[in-house]
Structures are given as structure tokens and as C-alpha cells.
N, CA, C and O atoms as a GROMACS GRO file, in nm:
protein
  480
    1UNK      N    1   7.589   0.018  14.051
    1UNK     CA    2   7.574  -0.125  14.045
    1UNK      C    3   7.704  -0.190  14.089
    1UNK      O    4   7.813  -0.175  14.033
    2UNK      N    5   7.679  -0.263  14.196
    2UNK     CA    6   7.835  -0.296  14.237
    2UNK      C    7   7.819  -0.464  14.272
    2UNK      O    8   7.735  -0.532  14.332
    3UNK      N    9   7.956  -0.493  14.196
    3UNK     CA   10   7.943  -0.658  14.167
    3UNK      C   11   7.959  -0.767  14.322
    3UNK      O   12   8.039  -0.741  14.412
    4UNK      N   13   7.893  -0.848  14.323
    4UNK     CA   14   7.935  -0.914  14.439
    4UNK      C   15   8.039  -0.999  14.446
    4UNK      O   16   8.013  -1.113  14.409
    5UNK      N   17   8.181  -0.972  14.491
    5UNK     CA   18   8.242  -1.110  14.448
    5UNK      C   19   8.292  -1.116  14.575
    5UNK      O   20   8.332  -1.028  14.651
    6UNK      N   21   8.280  -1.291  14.590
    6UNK     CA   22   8.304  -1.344  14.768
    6UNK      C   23   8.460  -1.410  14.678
    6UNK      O   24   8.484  -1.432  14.559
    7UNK      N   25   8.544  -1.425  14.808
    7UNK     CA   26   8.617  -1.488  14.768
    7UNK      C   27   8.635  -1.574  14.868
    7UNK      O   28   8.586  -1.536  14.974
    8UNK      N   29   8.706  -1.713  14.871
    8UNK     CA   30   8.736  -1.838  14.940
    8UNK      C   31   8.891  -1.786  15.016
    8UNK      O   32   8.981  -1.711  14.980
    9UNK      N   33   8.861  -1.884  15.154
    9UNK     CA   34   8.982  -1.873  15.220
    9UNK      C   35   9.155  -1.935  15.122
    9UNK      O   36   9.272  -1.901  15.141
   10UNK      N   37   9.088  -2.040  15.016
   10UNK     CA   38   9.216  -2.091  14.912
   10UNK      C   39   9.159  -2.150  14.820
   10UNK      O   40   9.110  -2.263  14.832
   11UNK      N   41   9.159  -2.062  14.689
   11UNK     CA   42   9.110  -2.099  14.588
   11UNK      C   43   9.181  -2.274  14.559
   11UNK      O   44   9.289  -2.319  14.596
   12UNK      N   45   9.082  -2.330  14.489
   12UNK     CA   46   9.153  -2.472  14.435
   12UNK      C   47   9.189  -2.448  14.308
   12UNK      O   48   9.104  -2.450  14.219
   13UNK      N   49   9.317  -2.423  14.283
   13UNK     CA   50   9.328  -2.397  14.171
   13UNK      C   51   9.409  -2.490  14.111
   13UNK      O   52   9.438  -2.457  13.996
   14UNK      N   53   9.449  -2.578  14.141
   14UNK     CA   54   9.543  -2.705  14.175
   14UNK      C   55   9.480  -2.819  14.241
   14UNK      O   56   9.559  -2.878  14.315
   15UNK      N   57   9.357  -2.871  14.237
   15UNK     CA   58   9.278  -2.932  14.310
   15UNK      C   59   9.282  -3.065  14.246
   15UNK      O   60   9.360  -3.075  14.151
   16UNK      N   61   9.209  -3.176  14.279
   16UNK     CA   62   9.151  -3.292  14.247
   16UNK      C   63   9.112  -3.251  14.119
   16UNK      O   64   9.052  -3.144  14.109
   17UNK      N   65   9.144  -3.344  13.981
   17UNK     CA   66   9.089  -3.338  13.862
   17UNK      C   67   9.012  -3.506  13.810
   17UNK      O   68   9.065  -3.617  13.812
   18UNK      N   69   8.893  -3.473  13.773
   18UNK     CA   70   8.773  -3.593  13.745
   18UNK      C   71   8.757  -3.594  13.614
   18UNK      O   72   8.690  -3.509  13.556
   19UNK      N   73   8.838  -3.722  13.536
   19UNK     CA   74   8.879  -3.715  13.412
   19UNK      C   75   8.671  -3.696  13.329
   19UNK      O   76   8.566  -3.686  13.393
   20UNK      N   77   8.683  -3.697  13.235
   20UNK     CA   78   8.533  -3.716  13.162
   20UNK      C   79   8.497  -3.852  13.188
   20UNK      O   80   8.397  -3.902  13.241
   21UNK      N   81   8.614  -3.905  13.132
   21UNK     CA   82   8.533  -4.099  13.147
   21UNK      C   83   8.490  -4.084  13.307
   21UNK      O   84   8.367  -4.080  13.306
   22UNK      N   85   8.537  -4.074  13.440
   22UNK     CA   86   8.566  -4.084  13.540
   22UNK      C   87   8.394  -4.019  13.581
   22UNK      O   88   8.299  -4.074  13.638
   23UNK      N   89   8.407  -3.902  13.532
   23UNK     CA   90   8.263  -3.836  13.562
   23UNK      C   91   8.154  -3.884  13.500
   23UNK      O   92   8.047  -3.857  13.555
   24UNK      N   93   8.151  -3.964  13.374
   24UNK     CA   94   8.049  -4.051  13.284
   24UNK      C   95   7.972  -4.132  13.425
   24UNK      O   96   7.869  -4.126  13.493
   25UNK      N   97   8.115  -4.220  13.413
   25UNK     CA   98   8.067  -4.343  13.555
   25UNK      C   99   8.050  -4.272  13.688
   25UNK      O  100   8.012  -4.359  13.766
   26UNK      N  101   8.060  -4.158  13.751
   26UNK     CA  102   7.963  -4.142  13.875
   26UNK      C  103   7.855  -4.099  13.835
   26UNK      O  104   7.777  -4.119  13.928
   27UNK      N  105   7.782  -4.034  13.721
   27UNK     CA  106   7.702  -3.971  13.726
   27UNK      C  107   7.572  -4.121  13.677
   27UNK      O  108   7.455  -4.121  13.715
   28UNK      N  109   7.641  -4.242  13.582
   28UNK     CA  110   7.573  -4.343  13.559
   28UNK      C  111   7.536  -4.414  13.709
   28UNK      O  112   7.422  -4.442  13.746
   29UNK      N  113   7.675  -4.439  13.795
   29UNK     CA  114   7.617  -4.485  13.907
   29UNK      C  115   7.529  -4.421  14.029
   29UNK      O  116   7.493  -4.485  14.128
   30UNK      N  117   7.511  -4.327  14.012
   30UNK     CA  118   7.425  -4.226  14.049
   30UNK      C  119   7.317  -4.215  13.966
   30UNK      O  120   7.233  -4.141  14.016
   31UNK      N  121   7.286  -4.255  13.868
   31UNK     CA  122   7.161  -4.285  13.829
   31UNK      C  123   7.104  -4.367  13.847
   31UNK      O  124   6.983  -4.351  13.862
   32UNK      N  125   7.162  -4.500  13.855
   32UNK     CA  126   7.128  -4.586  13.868
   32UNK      C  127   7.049  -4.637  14.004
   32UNK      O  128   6.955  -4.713  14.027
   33UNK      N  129   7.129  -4.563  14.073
   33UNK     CA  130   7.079  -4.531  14.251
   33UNK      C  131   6.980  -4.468  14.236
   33UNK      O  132   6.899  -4.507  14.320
   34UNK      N  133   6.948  -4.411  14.191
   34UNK     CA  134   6.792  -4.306  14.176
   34UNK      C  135   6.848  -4.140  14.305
   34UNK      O  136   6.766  -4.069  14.364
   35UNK      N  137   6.974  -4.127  14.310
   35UNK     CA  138   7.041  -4.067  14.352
   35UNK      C  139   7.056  -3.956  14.299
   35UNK      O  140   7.131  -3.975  14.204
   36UNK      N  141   7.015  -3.796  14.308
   36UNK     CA  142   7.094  -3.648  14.275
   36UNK      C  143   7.167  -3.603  14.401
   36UNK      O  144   7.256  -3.518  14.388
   37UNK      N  145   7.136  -3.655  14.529
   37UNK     CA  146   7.178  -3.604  14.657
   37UNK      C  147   7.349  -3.622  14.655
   37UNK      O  148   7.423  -3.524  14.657
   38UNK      N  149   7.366  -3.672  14.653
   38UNK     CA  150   7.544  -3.785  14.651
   38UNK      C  151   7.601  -3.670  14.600
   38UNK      O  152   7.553  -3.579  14.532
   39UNK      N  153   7.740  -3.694  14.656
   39UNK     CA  154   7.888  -3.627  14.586
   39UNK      C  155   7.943  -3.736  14.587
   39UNK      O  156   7.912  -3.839  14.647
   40UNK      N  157   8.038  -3.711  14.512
   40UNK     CA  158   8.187  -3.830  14.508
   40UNK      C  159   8.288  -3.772  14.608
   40UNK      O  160   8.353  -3.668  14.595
   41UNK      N  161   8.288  -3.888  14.747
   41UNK     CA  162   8.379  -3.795  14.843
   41UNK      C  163   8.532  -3.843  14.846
   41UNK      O  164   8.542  -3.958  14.886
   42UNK      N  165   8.626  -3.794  14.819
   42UNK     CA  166   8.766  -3.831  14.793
   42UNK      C  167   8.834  -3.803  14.941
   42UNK      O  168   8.846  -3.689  14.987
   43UNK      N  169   8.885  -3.949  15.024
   43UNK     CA  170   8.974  -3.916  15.158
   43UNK      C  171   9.152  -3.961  15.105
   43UNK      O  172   9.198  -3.984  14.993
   44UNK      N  173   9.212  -3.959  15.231
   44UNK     CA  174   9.300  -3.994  15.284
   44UNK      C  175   9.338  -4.041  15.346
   44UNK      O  176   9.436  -3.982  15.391
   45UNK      N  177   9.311  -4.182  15.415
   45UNK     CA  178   9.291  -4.205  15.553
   45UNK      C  179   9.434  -4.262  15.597
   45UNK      O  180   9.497  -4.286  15.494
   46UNK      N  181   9.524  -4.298  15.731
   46UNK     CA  182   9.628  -4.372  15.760
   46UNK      C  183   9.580  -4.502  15.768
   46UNK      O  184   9.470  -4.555  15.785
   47UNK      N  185   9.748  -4.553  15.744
   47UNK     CA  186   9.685  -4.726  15.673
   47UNK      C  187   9.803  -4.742  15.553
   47UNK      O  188   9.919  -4.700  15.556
   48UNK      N  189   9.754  -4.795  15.475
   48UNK     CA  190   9.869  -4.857  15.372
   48UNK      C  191  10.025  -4.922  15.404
   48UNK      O  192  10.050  -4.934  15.523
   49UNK      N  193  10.105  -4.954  15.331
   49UNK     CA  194  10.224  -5.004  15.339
   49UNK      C  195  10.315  -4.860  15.388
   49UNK      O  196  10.417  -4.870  15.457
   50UNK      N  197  10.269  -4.749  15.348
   50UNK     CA  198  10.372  -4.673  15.392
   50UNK      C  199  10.270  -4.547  15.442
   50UNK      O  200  10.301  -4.436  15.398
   51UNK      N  201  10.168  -4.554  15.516
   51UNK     CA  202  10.116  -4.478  15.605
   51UNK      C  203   9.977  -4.394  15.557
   51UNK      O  204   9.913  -4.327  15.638
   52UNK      N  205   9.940  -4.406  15.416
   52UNK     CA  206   9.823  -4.358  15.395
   52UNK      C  207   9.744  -4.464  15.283
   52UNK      O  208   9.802  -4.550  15.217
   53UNK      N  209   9.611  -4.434  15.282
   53UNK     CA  210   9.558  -4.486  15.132
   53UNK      C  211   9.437  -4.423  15.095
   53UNK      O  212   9.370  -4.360  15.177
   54UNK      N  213   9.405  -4.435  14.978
   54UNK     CA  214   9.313  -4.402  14.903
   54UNK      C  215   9.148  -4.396  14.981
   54UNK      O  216   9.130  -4.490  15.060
   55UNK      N  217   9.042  -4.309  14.969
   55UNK     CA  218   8.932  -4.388  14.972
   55UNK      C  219   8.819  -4.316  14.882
   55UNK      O  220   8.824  -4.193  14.888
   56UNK      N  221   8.747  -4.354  14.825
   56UNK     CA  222   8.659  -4.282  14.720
   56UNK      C  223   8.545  -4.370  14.755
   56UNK      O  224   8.539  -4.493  14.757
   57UNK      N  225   8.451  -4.278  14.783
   57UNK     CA  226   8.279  -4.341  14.823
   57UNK      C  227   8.197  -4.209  14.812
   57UNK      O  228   8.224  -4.090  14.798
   58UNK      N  229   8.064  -4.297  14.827
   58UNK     CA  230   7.922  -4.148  14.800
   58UNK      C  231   7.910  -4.118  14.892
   58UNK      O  232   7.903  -4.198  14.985
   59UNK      N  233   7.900  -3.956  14.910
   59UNK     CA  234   7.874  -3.924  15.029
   59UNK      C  235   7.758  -3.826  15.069
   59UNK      O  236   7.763  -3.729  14.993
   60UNK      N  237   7.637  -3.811  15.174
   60UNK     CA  238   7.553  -3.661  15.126
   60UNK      C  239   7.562  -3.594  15.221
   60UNK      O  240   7.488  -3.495  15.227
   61UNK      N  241   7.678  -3.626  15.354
   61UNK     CA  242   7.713  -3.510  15.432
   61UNK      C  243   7.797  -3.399  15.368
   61UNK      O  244   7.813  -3.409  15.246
   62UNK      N  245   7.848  -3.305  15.425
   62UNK     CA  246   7.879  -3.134  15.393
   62UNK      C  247   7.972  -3.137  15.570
   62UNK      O  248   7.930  -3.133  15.686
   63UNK      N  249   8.084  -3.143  15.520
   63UNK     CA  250   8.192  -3.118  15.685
   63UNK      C  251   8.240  -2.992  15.633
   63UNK      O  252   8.294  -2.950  15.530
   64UNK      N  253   8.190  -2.939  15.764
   64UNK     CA  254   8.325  -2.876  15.787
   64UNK      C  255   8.429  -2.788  15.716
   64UNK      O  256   8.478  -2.746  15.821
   65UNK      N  257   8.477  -2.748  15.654
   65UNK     CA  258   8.617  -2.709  15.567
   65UNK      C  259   8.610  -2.810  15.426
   65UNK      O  260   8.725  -2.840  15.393
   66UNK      N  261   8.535  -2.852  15.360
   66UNK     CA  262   8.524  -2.967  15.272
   66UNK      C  263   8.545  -2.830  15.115
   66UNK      O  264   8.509  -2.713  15.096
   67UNK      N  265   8.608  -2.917  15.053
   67UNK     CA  266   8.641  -2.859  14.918
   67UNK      C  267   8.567  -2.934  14.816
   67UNK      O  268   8.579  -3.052  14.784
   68UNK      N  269   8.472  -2.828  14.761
   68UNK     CA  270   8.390  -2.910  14.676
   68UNK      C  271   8.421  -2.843  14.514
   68UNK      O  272   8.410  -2.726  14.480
   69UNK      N  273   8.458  -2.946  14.443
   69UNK     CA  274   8.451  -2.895  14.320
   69UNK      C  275   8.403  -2.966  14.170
   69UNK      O  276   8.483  -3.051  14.132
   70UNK      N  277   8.286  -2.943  14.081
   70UNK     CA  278   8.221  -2.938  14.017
   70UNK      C  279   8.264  -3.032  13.882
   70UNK      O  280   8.305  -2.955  13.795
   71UNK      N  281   8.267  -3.138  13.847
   71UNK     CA  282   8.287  -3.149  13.736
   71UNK      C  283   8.166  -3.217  13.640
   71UNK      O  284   8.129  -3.334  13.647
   72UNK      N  285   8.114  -3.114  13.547
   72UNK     CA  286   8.047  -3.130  13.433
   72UNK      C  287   7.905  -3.215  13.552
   72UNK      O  288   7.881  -3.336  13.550
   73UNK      N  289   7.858  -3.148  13.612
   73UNK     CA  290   7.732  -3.205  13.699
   73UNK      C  291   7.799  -3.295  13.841
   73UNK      O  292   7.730  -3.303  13.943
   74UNK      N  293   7.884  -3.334  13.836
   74UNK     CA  294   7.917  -3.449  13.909
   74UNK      C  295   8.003  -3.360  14.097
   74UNK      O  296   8.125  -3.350  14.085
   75UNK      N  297   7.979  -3.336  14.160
   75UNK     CA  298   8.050  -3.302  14.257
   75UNK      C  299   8.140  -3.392  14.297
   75UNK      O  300   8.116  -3.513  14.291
   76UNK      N  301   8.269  -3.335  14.350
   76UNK     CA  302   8.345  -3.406  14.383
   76UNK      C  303   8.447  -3.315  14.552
   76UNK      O  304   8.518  -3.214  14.558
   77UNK      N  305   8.405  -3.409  14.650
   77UNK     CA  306   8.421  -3.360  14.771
   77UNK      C  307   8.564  -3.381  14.836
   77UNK      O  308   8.574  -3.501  14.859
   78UNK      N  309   8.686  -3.311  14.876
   78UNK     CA  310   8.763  -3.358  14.938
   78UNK      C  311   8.780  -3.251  15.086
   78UNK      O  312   8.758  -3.130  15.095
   79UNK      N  313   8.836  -3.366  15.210
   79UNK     CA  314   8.799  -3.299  15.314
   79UNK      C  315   8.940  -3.208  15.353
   79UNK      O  316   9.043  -3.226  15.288
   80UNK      N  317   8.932  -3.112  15.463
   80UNK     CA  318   9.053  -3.029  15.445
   80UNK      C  319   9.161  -3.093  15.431
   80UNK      O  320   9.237  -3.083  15.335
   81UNK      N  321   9.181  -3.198  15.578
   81UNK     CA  322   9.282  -3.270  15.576
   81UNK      C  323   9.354  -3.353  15.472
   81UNK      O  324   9.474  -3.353  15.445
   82UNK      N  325   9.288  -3.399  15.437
   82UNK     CA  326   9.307  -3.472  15.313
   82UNK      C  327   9.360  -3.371  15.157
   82UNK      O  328   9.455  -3.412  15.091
   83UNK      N  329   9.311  -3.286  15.130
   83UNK     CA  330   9.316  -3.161  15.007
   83UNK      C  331   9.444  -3.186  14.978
   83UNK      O  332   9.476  -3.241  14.872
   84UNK      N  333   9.558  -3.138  15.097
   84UNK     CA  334   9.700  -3.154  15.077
   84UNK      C  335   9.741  -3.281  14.997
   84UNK      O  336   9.818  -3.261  14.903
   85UNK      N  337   9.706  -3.391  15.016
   85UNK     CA  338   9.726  -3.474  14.978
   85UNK      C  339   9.734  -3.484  14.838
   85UNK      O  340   9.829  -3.495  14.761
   86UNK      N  341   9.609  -3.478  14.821
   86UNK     CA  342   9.556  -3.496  14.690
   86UNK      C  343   9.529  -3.379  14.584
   86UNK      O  344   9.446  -3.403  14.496
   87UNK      N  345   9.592  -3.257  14.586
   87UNK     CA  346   9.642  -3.168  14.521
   87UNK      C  347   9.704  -3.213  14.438
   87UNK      O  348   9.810  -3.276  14.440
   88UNK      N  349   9.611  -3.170  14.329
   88UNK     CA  350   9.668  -3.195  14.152
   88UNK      C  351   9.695  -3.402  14.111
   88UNK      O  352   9.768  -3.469  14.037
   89UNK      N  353   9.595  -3.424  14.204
   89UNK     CA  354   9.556  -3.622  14.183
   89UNK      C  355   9.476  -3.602  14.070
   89UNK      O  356   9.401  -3.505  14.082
   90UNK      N  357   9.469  -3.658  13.968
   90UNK     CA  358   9.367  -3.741  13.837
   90UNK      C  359   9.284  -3.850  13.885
   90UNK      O  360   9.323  -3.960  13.924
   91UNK      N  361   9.158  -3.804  13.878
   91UNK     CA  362   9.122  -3.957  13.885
   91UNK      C  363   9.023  -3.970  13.754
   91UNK      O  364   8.945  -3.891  13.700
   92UNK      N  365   9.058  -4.098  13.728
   92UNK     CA  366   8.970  -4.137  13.572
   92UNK      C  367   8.907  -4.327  13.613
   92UNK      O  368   8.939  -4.401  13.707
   93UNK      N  369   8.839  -4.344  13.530
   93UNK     CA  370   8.799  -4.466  13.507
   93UNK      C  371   8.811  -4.543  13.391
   93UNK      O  372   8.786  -4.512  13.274
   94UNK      N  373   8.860  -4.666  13.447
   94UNK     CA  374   8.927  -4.754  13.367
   94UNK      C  375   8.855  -4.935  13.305
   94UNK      O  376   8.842  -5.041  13.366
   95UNK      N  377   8.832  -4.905  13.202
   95UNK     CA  378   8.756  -5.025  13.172
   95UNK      C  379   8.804  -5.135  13.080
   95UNK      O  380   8.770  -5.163  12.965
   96UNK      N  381   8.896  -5.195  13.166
   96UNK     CA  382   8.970  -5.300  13.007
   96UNK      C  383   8.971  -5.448  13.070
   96UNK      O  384   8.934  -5.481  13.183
   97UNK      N  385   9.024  -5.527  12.969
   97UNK     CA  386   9.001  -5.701  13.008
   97UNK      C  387   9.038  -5.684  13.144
   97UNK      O  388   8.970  -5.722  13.239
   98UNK      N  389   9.196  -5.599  13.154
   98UNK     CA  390   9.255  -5.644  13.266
   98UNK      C  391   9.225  -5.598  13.399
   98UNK      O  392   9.282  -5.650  13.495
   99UNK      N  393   9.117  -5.478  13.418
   99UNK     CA  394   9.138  -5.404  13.529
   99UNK      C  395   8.966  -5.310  13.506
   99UNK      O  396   8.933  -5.279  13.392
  100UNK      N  397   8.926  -5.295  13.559
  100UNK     CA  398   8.806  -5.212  13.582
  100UNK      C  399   8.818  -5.154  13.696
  100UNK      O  400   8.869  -5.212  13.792
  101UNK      N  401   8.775  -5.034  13.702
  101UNK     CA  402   8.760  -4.905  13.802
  101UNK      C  403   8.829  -4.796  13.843
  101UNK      O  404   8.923  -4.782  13.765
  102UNK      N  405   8.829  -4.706  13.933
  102UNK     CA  406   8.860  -4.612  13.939
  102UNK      C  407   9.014  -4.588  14.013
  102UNK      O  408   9.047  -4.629  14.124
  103UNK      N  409   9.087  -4.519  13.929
  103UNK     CA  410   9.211  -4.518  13.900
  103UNK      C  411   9.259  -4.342  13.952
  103UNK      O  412   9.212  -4.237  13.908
  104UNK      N  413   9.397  -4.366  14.091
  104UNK     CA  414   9.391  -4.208  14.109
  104UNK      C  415   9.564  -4.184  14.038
  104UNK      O  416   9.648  -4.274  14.046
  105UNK      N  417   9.591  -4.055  13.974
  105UNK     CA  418   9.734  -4.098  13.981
  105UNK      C  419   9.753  -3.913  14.021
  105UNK      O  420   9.734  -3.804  13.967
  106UNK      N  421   9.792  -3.960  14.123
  106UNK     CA  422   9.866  -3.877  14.218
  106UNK      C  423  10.022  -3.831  14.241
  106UNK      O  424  10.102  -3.898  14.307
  107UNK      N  425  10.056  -3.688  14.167
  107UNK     CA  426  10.244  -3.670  14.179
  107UNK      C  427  10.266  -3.640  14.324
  107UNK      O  428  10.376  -3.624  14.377
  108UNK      N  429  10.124  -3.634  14.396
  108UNK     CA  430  10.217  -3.673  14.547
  108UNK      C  431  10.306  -3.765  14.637
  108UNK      O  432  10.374  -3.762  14.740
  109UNK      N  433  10.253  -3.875  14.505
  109UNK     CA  434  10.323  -3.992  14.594
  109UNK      C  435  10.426  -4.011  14.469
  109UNK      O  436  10.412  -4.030  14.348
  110UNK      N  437  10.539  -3.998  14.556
  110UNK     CA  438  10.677  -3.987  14.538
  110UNK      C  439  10.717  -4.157  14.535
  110UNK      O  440  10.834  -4.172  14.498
  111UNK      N  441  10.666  -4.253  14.559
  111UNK     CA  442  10.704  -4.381  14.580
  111UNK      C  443  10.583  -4.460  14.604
  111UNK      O  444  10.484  -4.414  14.661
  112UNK      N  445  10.594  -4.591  14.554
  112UNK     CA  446  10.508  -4.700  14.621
  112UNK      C  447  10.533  -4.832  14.606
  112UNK      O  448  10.600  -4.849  14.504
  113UNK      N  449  10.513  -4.915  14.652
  113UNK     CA  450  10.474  -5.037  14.733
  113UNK      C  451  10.360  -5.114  14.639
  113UNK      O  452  10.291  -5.062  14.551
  114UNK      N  453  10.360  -5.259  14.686
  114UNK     CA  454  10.262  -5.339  14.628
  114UNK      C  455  10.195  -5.312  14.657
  114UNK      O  456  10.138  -5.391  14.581
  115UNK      N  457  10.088  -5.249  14.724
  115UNK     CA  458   9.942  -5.205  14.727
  115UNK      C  459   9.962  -5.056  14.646
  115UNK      O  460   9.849  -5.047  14.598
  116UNK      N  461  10.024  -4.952  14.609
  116UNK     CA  462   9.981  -4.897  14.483
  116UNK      C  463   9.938  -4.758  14.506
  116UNK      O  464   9.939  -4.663  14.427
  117UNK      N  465   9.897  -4.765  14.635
  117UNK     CA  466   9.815  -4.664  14.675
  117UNK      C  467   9.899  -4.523  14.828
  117UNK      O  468   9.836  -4.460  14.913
  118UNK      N  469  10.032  -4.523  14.805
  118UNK     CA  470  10.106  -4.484  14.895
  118UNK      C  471  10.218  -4.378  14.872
  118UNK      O  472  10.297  -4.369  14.778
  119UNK      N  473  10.202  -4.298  14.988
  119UNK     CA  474  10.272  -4.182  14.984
  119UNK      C  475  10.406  -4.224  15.047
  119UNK      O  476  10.411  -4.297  15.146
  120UNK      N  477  10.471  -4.194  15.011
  120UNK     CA  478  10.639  -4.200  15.097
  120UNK      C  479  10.655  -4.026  15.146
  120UNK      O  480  10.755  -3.988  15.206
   0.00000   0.00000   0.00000
């Protein structure tokens, strides 16, 4: 009896982490959609005050090199390019007088700027 074990070109072992609150609210707004198809797709795109920013949306394509990883039902997609980036980012959701929504905090970014969202 011999076990099957595949292994990945780079384990995520250090990957994107989707706090509980964070995964509550995609899996509500995904219900609400009448949606099981969707992942939560996490980019990187250029742009911002100092050359990148954030982008988090639903997504039901499958690219390419895409790193998908699982939290408590909820998929959460980041694309190769981007991975680097966002290696070992938090993202949670935030619900108070002052501020509602989804919140990344990232020790990649070494610095930022009034928009909040930037890598130096």
C-alpha cells in the first residue's frame, strides 16, 4: 500500500492569512450573492503613492500559477506575481463607528504614505 503524496512547486507556508472575522464576512457576502463558485482573489497591482496597491475582489477564474489557500470554507486566491508581495499579509474585517471593511496589514510594506496601502 503505498501513499500518494504530490508535492507543490512552493509550499505556502508563509502565505496570505484570513483572520475568522475576515472569513465570517466573505462567506456572508457570498451568501448573500447566492454564490459557492467565488474565491476571494487578493492582487497587487502598480499604482499607489509609491508604486503598488491593494486589490481584493470575487473572482471564479483559476490562472495560471494562482495560490489558493483555504480558510475555514472560504478560498482565498493570490496570483504568482503578486504572492511575493503579500507573503505573511493579515487580512481581517473591521466593523466600528469609525471605519468598516477589509483591512490588510502587511510587514512587507516597510513604509507608507497617505493612501495606506504602499510598499516602499
Amino acid at each position: 500500500m503505498s501513499a500518494d503524496t504530490t508535492t507543490t512547486e512552493a509550499p505556502v507556508t508563509d502565505g496570505i492569512v484570513l483572520t475568522e472575522g475576515a472569513a465570517t464576512k466573505v462567506r456572508t457576502l457570498l451568501d448573500s450573492e447566492g454564490r459557492d463558485d467565488l474565491s476571494l482573489r487578493i492582487a497587487v497591482q502598480p499604482g499607489g503613492c509609491s508604486g503598488l496597491r491593494y486589490q481584493l475582489f470575487f473572482d471564479d477564474r483559476s490562472l495560471d500559477g494562482d495560490i489558493v489557500k483555504d480558510f475555514d470554507g472560504v478560498a482565498v486566491v493570490t496570483d504568482r506575481m503578486s504572492a511575493p508581495y503579500l507573503s505573511g499579509a493579515t487580512i481581517d474585517f473591521v466593523d466600528t463607528i469609525e471605519k468598516q471593511g477589509f483591512t490588510i496589514d502587511n510587514p512587507n510594506a516597510t513604509g507608507s504614505c497617505a493612501c495606506g496601502d504602499s510598499f516602499h
